[in-house]
Structure formats: structure tokens, C-alpha cells
N, C-alpha and C positions, 0 to 999 in steps of 0.2 A: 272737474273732478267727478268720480264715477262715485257709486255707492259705496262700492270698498272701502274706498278713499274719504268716504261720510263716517260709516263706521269707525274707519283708525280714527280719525281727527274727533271722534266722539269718545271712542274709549280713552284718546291718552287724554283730552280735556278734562273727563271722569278721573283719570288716575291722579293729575295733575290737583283736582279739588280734595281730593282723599286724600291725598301726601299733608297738603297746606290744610286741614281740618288736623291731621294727625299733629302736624305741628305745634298747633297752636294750639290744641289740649295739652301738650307736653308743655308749651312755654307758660301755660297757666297755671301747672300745677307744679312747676319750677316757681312762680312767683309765690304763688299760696306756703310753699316749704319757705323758703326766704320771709317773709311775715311772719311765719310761724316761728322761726329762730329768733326773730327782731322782737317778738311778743316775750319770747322768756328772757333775753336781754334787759327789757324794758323792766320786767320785776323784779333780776337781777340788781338794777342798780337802783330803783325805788329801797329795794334792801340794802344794800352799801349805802342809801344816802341815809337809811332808818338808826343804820349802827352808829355814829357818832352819840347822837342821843340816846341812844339805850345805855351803851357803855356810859356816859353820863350820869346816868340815874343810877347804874348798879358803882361804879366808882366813890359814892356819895356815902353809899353803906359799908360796901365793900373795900376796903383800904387794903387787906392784907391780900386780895386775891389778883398782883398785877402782872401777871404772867400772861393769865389769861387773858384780863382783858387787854393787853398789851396784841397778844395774839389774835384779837378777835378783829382789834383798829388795823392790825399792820394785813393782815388779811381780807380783808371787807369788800375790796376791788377786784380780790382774783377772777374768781367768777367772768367779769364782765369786762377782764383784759386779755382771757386766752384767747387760744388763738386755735377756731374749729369746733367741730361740734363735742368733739371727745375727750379733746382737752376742757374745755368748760362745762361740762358734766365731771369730770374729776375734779375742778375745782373747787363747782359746784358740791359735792358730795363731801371734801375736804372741809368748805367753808358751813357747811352744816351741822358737821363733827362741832368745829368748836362753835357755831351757836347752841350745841347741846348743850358743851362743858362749861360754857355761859349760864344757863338754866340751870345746871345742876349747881353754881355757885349761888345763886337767887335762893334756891329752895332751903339755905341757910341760915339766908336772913328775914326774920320773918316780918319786919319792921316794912323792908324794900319790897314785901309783896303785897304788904297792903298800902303801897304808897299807890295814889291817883295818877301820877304822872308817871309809872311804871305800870300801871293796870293798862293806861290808853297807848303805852308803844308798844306793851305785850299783845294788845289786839289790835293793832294795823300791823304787826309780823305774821301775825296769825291768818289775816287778811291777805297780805300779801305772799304767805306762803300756799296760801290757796291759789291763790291766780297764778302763782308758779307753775301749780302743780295741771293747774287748768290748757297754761300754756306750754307745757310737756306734751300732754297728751293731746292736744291739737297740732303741736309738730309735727310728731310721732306720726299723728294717723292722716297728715302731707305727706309724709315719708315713705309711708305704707302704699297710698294714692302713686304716687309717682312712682316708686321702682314696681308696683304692680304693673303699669302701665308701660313702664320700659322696658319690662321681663315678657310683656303680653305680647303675640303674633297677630295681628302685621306690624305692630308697634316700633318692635324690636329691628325691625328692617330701615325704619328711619331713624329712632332716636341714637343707634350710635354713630353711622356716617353725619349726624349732624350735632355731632358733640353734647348728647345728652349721656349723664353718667348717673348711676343711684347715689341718694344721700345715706348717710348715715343715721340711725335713729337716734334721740337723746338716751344713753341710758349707763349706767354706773353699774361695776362690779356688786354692789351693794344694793340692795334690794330697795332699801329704805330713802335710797334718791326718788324713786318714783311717787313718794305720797307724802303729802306735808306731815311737817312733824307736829307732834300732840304735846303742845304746851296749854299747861294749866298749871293757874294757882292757886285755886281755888277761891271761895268767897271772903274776902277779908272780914276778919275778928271785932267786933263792934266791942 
């Protein structure tokens, strides 16, 4: 084999590592967006498993208000049964709605806010609707990661002959899906 013949076998060996480097940043930041969905899953259903007991302790007070909370039990799962990112971000934003309408039946009764056992589920909601909101925005900015990287040139040359497709971001017509909601009861009455 003559020089020529060095050079080809050298640049397509080069191209051949550049393809499989290209690759496998894409396959890595396909995994990292997958995590990142499975992350807000995770606080999803930490919340659905939170609401039985919530609902328990405002039910205790609350007698005449069972609509809601009927609505709050029969809902609690949405979230972390659709199906895709867009749909459970609508759920998601659905099932927030009536954890407000939740709150807004609490702030009623003022017995149930200063109860102990409603202070400590008020704040691991509160906890967990942080790391919700933590685990939004680490999707999101997978999300951002990858369709940059898929939109980018020479990227854009492998990742669609080899079945890479952009994600969708997490996000709701509703502004207020993206940051946790501001529950307070303030400091109970001694």
C-alpha cells in the first residue's frame, strides 16, 4: 500500500473515531434526559404516596369539605401514570391546581394548622415540591444539552440517520408549573 493508500486508511480511521465519539455523546446525554425524567417521577410519586396522609389529617377537621378531598385521592396518581413528557406535565399542573384547593380548604380551619401531624406533612410537601421543581430543571437543561447537540453541525449529520430525535422540555401552559408552590401556615397560636 503506497502513501495515498496510508493517508485514505488514516483519514477514514479518523472519521470512523469522530462518528463513534459523536455517538456516544449523544447516547450519553439521551441517558442523562432519561434520569432526569425518572428524577421527577420519583418526586411525583413520593407526592402521591404523601397524599393519603395529608388528606387524613385535613379529613379529621375538615368534614364538610369532601369533594375535594375526594378529588385530591382520586387524583394523586395522575401525574406518575401519563403517558410522555407532556402529558404528565398536564397532569402534573392539573394535580397542583387541586393541591392549592387543598390549601385553600386548611387555611379555614385554624385548629388543622396548628395541628403537629399537619405541620410535619406540610413540610416534606414542601420538601418534596422543591426537589420537584429541582428535578424540572435538571430535565429541562438534558433537554436543552441534547436537542443543542442534535441541532449542532457535524452532529446533526449523525444523530438523525442513527435515530436520534429531540426531547421535549417539561413545561405547562401555566407559568406556575415551573416553581413550587408557596405553602405557609404560619406559626401556630400558643
Amino acid at each position: 500500500m503506497g502513501l495515498i493508500g496510508w493517508i485514505v486508511l488514516g483519514v477514514v480511521v479518523l472519521l470512523l473515531f469522530w462518528g463513534v465519539a459523536i455517538y456516544n455523546g449523544l447516547v450519553r446525554l439521551r441517558a442523562l434526559v432519561r434520569e432526569g425524567f425518572s428524577g421527577i417521577t420519583v418526586q411525583l410519586r413520593r407526592r402521591a404516596d404523601l397524599i393519603p396522609n395529608l388528606v387524613s389529617t385535613v379529613e379529621g377537621y375538615a368534614t364538610h369539605e369532601r369533594e375535594v378531598l375526594d378529588q385530591v385521592t382520586a387524583h394523586r396518581a395522575d401525574p406518575t401514570s401519563a403517558g410522555g413528557v407532556a402529558a404528565t406535565a398536564q397532569a402534573d399542573a392539573a394535580f397542583t391546581g387541586l393541591l392549592g384547593r387543598l390549601m385553600a380548604v386548611v387555611e379555614a380551619y385554624p385548629d388543622l394548622k396548628a395541628d403537629a401531624n399537619f405541620r410535619q406533612l406540610q413540610e416534606e410537601l414542601s420538601e418534596i415540591e422543591e426537589h420537584l421543581q429541582s428535578a424540572r430543571r435538571y430535565y429541562n437543561a438534558t433537554v436543552r444539552d441534547l436537542n443543542t447537540r442534535i441541532q449542532s453541525f457535524p452532529n446533526v449529520m449523525i444523530a438523525g440517520p442513527l435515530g436520534f430525535r429531540e426531547e421535549e422540555s417539561y413545561q405547562d401552559a401555566d407559568a406556575s408549573i415551573q416553581s413550587a408552590p408557596k405553602v405557609s401556615f404560619g406559626a401556630a397560636k400558643a
